[in-house]
C-alpha positions as a Markdown table, in Angstrom:
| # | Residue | x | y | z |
|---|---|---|---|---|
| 1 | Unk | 60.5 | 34.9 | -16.1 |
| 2 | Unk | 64.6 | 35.6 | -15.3 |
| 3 | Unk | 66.7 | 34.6 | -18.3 |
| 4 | Unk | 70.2 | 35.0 | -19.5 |
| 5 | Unk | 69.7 | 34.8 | -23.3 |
| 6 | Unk | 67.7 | 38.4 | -23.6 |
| 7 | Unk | 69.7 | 39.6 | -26.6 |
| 8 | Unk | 69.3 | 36.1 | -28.9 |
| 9 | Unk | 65.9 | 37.2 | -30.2 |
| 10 | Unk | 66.8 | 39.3 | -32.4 |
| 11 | Unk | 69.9 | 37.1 | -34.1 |
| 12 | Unk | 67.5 | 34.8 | -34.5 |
| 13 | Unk | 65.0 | 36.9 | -36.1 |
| 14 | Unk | 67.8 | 38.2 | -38.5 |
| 15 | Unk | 68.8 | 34.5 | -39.3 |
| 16 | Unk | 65.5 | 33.7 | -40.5 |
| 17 | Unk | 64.9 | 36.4 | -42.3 |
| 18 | Unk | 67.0 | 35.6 | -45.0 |
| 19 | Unk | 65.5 | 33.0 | -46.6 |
| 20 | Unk | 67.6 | 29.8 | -45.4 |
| 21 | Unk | 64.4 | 27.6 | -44.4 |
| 22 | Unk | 64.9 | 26.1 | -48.7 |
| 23 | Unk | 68.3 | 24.4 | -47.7 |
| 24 | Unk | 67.0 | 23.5 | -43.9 |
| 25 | Unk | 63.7 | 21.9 | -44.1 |
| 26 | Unk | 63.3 | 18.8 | -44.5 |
| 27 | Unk | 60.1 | 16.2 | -44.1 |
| 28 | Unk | 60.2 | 14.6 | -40.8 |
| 29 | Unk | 58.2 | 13.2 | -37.9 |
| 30 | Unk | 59.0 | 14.8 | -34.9 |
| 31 | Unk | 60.8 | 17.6 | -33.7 |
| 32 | Unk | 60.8 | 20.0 | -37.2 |
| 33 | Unk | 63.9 | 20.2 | -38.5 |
| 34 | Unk | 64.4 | 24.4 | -38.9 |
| 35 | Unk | 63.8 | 24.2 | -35.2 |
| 36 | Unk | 66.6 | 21.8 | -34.8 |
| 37 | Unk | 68.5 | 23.4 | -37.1 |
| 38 | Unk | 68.1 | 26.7 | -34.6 |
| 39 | Unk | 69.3 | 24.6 | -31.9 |
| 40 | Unk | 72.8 | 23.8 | -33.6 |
| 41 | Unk | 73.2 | 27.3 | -34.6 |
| 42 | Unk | 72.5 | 28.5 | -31.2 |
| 43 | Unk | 75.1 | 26.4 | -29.6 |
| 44 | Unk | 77.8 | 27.5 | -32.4 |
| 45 | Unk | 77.1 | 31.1 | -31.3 |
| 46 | Unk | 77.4 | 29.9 | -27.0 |
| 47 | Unk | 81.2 | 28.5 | -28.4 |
| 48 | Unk | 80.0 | 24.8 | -28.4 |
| 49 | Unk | 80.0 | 22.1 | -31.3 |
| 50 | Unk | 79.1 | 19.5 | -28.9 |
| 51 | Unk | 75.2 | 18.3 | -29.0 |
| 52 | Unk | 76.1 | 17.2 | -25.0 |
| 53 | Unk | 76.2 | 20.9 | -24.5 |
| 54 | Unk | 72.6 | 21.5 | -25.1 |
| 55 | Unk | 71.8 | 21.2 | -21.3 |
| 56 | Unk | 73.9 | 24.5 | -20.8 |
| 57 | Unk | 71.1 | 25.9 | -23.0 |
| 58 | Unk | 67.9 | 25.1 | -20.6 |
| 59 | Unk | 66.4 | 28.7 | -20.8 |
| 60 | Unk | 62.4 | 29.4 | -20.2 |
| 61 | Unk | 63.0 | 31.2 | -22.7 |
| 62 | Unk | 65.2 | 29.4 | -25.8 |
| 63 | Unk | 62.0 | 26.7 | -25.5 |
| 64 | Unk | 59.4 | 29.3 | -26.1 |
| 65 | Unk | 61.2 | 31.0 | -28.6 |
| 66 | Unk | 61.5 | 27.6 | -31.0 |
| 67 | Unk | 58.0 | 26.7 | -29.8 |
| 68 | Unk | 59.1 | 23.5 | -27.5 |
| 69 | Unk | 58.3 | 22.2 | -24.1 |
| 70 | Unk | 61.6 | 21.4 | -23.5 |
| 71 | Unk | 64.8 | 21.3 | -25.9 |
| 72 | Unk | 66.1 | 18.1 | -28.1 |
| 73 | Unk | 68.1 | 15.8 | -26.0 |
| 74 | Unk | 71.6 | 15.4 | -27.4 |
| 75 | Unk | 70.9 | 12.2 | -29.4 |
| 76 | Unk | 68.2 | 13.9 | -30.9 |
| 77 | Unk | 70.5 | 16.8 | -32.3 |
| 78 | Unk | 73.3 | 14.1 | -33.2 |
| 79 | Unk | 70.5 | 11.7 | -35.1 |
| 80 | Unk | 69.3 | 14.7 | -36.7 |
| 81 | Unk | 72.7 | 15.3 | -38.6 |
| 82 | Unk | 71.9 | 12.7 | -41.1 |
| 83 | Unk | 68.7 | 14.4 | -41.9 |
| 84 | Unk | 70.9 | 17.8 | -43.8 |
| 85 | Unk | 72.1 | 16.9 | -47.3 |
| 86 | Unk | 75.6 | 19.0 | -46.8 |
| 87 | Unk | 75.1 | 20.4 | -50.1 |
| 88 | Unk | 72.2 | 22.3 | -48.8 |
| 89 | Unk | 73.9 | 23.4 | -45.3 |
| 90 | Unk | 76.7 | 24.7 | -47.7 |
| 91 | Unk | 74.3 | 26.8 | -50.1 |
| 92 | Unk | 73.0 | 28.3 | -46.2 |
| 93 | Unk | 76.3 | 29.5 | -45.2 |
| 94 | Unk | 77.0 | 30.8 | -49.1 |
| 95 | Unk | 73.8 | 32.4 | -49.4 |
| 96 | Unk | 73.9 | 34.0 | -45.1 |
| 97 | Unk | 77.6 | 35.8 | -46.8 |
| 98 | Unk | 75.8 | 37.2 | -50.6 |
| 99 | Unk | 72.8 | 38.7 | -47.8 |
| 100 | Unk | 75.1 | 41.7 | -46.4 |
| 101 | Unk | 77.5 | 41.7 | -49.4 |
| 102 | Unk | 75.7 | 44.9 | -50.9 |
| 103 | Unk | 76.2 | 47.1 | -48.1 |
| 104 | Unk | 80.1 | 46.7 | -49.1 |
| 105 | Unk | 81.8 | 48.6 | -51.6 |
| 106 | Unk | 85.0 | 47.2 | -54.0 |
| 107 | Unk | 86.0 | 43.8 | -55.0 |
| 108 | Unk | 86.7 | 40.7 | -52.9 |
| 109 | Unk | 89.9 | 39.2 | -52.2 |
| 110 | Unk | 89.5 | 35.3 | -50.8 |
| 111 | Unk | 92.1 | 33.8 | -49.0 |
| 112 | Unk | 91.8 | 29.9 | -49.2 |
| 113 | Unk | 93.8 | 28.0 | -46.5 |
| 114 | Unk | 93.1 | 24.6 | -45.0 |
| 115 | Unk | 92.6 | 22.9 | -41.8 |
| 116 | Unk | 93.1 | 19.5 | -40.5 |
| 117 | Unk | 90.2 | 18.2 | -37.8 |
| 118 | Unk | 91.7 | 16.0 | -35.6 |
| 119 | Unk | 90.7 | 12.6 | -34.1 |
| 120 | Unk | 91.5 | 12.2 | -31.0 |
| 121 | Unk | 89.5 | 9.2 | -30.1 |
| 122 | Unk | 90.6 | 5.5 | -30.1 |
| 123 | Unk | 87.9 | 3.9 | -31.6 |
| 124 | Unk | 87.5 | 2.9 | -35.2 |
| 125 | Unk | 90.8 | 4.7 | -36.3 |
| 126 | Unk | 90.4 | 2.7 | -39.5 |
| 127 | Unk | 88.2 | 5.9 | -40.2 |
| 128 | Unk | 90.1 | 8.4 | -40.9 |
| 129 | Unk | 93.5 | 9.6 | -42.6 |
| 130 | Unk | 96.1 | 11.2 | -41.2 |
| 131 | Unk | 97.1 | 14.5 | -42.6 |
| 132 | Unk | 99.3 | 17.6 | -42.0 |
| 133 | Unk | 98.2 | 19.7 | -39.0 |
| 134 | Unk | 100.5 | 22.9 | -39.1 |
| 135 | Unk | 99.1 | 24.3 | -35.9 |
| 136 | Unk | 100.6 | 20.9 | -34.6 |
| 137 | Unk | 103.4 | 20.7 | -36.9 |
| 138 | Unk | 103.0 | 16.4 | -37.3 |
| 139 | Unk | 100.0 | 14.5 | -39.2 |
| 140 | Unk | 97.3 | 13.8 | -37.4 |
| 141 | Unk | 94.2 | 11.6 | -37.9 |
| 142 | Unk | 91.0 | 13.3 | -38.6 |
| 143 | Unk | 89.0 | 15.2 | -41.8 |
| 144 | Unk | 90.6 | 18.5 | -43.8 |
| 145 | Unk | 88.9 | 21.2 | -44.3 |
| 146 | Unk | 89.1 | 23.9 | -46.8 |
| 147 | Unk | 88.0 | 27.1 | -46.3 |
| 148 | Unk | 87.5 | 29.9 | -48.5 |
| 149 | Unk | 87.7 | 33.2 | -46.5 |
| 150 | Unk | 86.9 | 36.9 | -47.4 |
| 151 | Unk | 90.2 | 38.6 | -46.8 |
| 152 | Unk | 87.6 | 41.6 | -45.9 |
| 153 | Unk | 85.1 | 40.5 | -43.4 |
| 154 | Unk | 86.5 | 37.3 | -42.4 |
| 155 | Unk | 83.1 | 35.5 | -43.2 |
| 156 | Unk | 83.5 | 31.9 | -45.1 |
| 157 | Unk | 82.7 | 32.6 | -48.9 |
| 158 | Unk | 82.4 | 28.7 | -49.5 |
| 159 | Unk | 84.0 | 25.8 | -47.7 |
| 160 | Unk | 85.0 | 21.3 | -47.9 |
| 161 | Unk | 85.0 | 18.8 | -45.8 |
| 162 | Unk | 86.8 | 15.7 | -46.7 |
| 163 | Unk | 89.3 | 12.7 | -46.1 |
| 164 | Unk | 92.5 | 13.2 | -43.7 |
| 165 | Unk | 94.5 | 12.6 | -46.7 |
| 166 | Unk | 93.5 | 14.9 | -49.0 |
| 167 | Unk | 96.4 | 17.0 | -50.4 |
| 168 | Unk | 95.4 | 21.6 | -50.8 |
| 169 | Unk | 96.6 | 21.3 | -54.4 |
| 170 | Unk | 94.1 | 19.2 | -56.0 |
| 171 | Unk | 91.3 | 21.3 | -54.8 |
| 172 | Unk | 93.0 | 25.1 | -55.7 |
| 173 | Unk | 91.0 | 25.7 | -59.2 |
| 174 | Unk | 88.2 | 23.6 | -57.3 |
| 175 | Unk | 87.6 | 26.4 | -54.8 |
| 176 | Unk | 88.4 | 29.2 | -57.3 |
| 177 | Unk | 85.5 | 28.5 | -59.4 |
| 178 | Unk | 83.2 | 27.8 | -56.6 |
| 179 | Unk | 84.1 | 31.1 | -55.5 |
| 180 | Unk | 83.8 | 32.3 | -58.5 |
| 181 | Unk | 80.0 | 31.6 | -58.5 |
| 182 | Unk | 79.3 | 32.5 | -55.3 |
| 183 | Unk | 80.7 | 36.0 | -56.3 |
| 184 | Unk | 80.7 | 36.6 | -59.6 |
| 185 | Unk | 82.4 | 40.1 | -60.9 |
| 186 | Unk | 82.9 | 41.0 | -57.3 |
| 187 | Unk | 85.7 | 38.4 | -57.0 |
| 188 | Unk | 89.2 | 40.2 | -57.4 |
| 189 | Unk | 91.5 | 36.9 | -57.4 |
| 190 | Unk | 92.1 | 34.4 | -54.4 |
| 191 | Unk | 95.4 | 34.1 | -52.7 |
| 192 | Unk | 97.3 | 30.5 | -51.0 |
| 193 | Unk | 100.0 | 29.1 | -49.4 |
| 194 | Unk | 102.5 | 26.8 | -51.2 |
| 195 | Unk | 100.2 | 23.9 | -50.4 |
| 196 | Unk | 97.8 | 24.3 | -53.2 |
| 197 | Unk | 100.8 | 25.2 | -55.9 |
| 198 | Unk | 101.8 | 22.5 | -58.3 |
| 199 | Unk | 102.0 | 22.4 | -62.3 |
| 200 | Unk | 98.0 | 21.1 | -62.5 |
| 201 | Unk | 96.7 | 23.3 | -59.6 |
| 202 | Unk | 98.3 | 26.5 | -61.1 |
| 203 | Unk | 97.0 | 24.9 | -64.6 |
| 204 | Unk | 93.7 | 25.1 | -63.4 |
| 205 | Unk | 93.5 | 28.3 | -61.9 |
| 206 | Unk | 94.7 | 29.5 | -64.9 |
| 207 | Unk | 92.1 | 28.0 | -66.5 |
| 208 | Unk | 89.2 | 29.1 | -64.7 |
| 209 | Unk | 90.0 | 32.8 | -65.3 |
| 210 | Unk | 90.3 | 33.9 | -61.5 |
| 211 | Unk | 93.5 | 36.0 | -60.9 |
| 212 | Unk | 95.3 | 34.1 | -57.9 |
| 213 | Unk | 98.8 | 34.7 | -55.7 |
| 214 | Unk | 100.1 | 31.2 | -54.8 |
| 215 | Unk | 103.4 | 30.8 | -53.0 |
| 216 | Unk | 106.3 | 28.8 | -54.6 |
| 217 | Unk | 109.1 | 26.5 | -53.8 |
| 218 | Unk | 112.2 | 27.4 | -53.8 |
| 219 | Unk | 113.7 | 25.0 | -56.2 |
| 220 | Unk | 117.1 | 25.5 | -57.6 |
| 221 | Unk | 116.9 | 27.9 | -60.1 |
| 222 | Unk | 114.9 | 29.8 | -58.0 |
| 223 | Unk | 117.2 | 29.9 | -55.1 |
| 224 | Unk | 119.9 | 30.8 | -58.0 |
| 225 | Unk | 117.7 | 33.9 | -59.3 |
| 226 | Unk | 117.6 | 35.2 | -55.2 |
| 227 | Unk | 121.2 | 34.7 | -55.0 |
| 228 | Unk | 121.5 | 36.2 | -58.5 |
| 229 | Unk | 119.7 | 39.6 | -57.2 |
| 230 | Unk | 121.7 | 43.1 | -57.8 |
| 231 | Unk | 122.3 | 45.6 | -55.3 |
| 232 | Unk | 120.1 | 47.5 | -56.1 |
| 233 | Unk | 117.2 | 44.8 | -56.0 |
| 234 | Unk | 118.4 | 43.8 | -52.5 |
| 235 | Unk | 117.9 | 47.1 | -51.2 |
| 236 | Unk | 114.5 | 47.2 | -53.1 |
| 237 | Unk | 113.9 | 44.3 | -51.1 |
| 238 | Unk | 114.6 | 45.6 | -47.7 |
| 239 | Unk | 112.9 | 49.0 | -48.3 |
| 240 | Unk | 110.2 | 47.7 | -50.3 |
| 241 | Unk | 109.5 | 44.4 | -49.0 |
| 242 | Unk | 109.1 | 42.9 | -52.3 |
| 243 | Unk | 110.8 | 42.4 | -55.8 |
| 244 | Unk | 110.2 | 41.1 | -58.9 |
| 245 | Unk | 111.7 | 38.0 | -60.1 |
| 246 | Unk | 110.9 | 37.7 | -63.8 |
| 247 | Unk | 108.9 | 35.1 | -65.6 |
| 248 | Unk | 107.7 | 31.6 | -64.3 |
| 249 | Unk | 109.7 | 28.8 | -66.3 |
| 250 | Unk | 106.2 | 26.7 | -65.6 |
| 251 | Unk | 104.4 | 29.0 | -67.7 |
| 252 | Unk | 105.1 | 32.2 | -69.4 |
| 253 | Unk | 101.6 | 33.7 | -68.7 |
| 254 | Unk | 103.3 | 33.6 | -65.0 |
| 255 | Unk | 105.8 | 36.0 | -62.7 |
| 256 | Unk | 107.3 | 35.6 | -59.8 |
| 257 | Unk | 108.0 | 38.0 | -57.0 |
| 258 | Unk | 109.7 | 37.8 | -53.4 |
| 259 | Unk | 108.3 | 39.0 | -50.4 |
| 260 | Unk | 111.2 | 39.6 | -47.3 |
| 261 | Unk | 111.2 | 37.4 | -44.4 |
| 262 | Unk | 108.8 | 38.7 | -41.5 |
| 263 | Unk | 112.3 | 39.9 | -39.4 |
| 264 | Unk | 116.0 | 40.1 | -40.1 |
| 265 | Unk | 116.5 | 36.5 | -37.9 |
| 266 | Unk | 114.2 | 34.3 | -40.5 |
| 267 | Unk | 116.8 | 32.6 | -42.9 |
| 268 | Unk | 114.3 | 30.9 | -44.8 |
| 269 | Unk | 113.4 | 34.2 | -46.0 |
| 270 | Unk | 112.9 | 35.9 | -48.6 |
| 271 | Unk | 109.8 | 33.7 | -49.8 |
| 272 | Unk | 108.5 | 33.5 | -53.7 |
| 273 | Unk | 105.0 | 33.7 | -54.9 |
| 274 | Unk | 103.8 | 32.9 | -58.4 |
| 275 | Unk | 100.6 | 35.1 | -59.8 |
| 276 | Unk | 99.4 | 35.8 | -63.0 |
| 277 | Unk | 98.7 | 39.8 | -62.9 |
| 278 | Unk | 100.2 | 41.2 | -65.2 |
| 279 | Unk | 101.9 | 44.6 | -64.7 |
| 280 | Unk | 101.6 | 45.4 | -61.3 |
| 281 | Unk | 104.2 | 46.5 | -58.9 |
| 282 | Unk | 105.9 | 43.5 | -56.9 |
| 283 | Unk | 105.0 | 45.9 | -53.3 |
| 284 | Unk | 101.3 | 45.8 | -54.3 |
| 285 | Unk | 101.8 | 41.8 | -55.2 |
| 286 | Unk | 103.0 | 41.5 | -51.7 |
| 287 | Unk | 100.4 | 44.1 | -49.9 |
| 288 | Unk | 97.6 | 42.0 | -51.5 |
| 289 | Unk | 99.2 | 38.2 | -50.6 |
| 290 | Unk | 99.6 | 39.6 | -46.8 |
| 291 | Unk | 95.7 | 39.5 | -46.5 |
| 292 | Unk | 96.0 | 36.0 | -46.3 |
| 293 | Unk | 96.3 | 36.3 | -42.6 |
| 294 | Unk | 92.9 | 36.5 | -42.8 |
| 295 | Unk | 91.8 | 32.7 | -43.3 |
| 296 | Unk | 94.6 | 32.2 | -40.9 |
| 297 | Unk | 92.7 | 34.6 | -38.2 |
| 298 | Unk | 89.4 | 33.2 | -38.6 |
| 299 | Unk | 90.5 | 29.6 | -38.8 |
| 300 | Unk | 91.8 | 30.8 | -34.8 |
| 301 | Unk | 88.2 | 32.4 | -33.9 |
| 302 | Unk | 86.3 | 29.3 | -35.4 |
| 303 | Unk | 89.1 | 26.9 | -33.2 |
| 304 | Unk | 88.6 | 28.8 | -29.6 |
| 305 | Unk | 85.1 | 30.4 | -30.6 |
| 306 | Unk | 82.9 | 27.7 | -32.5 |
| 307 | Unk | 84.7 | 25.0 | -31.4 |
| 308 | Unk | 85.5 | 24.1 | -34.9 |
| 309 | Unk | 87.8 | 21.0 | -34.2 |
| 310 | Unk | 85.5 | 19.2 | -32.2 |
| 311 | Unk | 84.0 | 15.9 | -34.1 |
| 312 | Unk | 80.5 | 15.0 | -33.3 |
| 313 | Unk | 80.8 | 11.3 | -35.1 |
| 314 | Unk | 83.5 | 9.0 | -36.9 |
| 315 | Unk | 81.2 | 9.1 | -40.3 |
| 316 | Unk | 82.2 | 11.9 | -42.5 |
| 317 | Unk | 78.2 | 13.6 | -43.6 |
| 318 | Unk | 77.8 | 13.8 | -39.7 |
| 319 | Unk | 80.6 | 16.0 | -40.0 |
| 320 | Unk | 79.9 | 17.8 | -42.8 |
| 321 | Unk | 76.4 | 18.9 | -41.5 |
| 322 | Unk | 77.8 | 20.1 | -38.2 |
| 323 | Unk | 80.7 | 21.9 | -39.6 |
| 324 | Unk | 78.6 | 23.5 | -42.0 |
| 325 | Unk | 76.7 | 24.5 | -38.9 |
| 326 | Unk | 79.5 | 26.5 | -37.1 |
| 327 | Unk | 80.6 | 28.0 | -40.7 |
| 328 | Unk | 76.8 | 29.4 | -40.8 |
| 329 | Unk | 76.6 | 30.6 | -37.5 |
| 330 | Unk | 79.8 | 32.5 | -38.1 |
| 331 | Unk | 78.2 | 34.5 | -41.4 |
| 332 | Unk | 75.1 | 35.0 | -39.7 |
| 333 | Unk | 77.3 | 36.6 | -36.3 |
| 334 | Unk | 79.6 | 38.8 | -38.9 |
| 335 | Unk | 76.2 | 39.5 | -41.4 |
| 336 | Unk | 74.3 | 40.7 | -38.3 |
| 337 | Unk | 77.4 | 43.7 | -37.6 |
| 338 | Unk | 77.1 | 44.9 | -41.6 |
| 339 | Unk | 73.4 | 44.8 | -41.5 |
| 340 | Unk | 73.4 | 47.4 | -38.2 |
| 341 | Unk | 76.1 | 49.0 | -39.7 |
| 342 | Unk | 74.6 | 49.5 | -43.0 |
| 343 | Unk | 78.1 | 49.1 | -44.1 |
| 344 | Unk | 81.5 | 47.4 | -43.3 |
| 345 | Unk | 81.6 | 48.5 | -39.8 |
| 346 | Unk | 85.2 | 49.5 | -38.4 |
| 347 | Unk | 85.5 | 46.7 | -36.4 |
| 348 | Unk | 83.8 | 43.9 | -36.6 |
| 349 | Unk | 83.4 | 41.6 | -33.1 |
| 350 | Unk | 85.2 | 38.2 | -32.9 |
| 351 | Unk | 83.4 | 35.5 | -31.2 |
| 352 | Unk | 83.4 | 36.2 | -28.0 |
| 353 | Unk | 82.8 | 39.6 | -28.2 |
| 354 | Unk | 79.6 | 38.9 | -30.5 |
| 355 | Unk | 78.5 | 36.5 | -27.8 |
| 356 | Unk | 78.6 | 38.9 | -24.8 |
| 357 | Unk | 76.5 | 41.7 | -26.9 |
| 358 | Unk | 74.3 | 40.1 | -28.8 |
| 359 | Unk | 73.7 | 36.1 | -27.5 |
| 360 | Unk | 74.2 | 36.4 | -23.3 |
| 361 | Unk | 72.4 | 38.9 | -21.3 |
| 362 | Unk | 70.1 | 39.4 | -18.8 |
| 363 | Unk | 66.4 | 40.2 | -18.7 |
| 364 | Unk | 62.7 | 38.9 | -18.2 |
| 365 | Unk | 60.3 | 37.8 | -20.9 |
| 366 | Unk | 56.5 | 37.1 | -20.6 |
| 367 | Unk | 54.7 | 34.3 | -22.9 |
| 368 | Unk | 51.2 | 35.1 | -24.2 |
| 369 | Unk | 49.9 | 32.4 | -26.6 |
| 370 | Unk | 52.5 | 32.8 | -29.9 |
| 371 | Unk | 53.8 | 36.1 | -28.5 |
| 372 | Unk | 57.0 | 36.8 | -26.4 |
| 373 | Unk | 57.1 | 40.2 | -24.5 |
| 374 | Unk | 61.1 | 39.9 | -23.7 |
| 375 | Unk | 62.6 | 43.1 | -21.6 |
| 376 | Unk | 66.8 | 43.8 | -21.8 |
| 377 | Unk | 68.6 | 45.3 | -18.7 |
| 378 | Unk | 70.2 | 47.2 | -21.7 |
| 379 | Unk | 67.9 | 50.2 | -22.3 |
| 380 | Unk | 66.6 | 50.7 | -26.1 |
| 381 | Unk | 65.5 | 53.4 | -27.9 |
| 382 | Unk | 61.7 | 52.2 | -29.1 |
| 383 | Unk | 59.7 | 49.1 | -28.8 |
| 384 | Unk | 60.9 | 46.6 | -31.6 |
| 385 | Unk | 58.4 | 43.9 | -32.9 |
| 386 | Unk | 60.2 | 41.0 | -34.5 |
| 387 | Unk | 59.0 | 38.0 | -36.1 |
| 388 | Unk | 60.2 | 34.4 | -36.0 |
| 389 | Unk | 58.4 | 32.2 | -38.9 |
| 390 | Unk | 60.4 | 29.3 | -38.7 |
| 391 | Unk | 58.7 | 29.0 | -35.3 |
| 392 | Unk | 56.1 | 30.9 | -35.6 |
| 393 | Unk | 56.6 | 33.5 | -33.1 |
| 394 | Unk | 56.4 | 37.1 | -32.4 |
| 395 | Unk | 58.8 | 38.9 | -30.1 |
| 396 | Unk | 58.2 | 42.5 | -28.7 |
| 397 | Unk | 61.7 | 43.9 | -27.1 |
| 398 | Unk | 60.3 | 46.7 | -24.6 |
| 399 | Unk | 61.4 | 50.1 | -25.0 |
């Protein structure tokens, strides 16, 4: 039989081969729910987060391949949110970015960064809080997410869902030592905006013992120290792109730096950062906080490809589950390019790209009892056997 998914086998079969079915099983009648759990991932790697999608996903061969007659109706994918504790969706997506995190070499910056999910609905706006959308520039109703992103890879280290209202600072040392755990030695320090900087954020990361970069406000002394800066430090500036400040009257295990505005028209510029290493040049202090476009970068590829801002329900676990969803498919699509790689490949794909090499092509596939004989219009270099356990399947790719 025709079908336009040829390639999916084998994400699938690298998916479950890492051990996720602990968090994603669960006890219920019906349809099981590592098979639905499939489902949501698939849809997060066709670009969707909406369960009325899944009739854009009636292939022959997606059914055979999760052992169905015919896929879960949209209800059934929505009901089955409730079923995930989003702890354990969470501990997937954690545990899909420590698989390929061997094959890479050095320590790991993370870039934390947050996200506001909006509401656009009308009913039951009692639901949700509004909070500050950047990529809008107003507050909007909906849920904030943090995200805690390897300034590497682009791959979500750990991640929270919560209330509109929430505001980045309380959760800084929150998502510090989270990624702390999740990483261990490999972690090098995290990096943030001025959002998650205040005395009791910046308290607690120096608390936990992770080395951080947060950005500053320019209050008035520190406005007085930049207009305070020699002539020689102002042309350290522009040919640098960075200078020391001196020590943080907040705390004195602290120092600040500037980093020069992005181009000579920006008078907001230059822009302060507090961090507590010790020692180190205020150019490499500013190389290392530019990697923060990271978070920024994959925030964009999970907006226009996971759909990452689309709500499936006006309860918050709902949410949670879903979300967790996309985050996981996300590791999975950047885990799969190590794993082939062997290594941090040079490039690694962004959504769509991943999509059109290893998710959408065209083929035939022939179903014998529990095995799936699938042939690619791309030509490949030996017959691969791969097995799907969640479903109980065997796939042979012809050569």
């Amino acid at each position: 039989m025709p079908t336009a998914l040829a390639p999916l086998p084998r994400l699938l079969a690298y998916a479950q081969s890492l051990g996720l079915e602990r968090h994603l099983r669960r006890a219920k009648r019906g349809v099981p729910s590592l098979v639905l759990a499939l489902v949501w991932l698939v849809l997060a790697w066709r670009g969707t987060g909406r369960p009325s999608r899944v009739a854009a996903l009636d292939e022959p061969l997606l059914a055979a391949l999760l052992g169905l007659e015919r896929l879960p109706s949209a209800k059934t994918l929505r009901e089955a949110l409730r079923r995930f504790p989003a702890a354990a969706v969470r501990a997937a997506a954690e545990d899909a970015y420590r698989a390929e995190l061997g094959r890479r070499s050095g320590a790991v910056w993370v870039a934390v960064d947050a996200h506001q999910l909006p509401y656009w609905g009308r009913g039951k706006p009692d639901r949700f809080q509004k909070g500050w959308s950047g990529s809008h520039s107003r507050r909007l109703r909906g849920y904030r997410l943090y995200l805690a992103v390897d300034c590497d890879s682009g791959q979500v280290v750990t991640f929270l869902l919560g209330r509109g209202r929430g505001r980045d600072h309380r959760f800084a040392a929150l998502l510090a030592r989270r990624c702390r755990a999740v990483l261990g030695e490999r972690l090098a320090g995290v990096v943030a905006d001025c959002g998650f900087t205040s005395r009791a954020s910046v308290a607690g990361l120096l608390a936990s013992g992770v080395p951080f970069i947060v950005g500053f406000a320019r209050s008035r002394p520190v406005r007085e120290r930049l207009a305070a800066l020699t002539p020689d430090e102002l042309a350290a500036l522009g040919a640098e792109g960075a200078v020391a400040l001196g020590p943080c009257a907040w705390d004195g295990r602290l120092s600040l730096f500037a980093l020069r505005a992005r181009t000579p028209s920006d008078r907001r510029g230059p822009w302060v950062y507090a961090t507590c290493l010790g020692g180190v040049a205020a150019p490499a202090l500013a190389a290392t906080y530019r990697r923060r476009w990271r978070a920024e970068q994959a925030i964009e590829e999970l907006k226009n490809g996971h759909d990452l801002d689309h709500l499936v329900a006006t309860d918050l676990h709902p949410n949670r589950v879903a979300v967790g969803f996309r985050l996981l498919a996300r590791n999975l699509a950047v885990g799969l390019q190590v794993a082939d790689a062997g290594a941090r490949p040079s490039r690694i794909r962004e959504p769509a790209a991943f999509r059109a090499l290893h998710v959408d092509g065209l083929g035939t596939f022939t179903a014998r009892a529990r095995t799936l004989a699938v042939a690619t219009l791309r030509a490949t270099t030996r017959p691969v056997r791969l097995r799907l356990p969640w479903t109980r399947r065997v796939v042979r790719l012809a050569a």
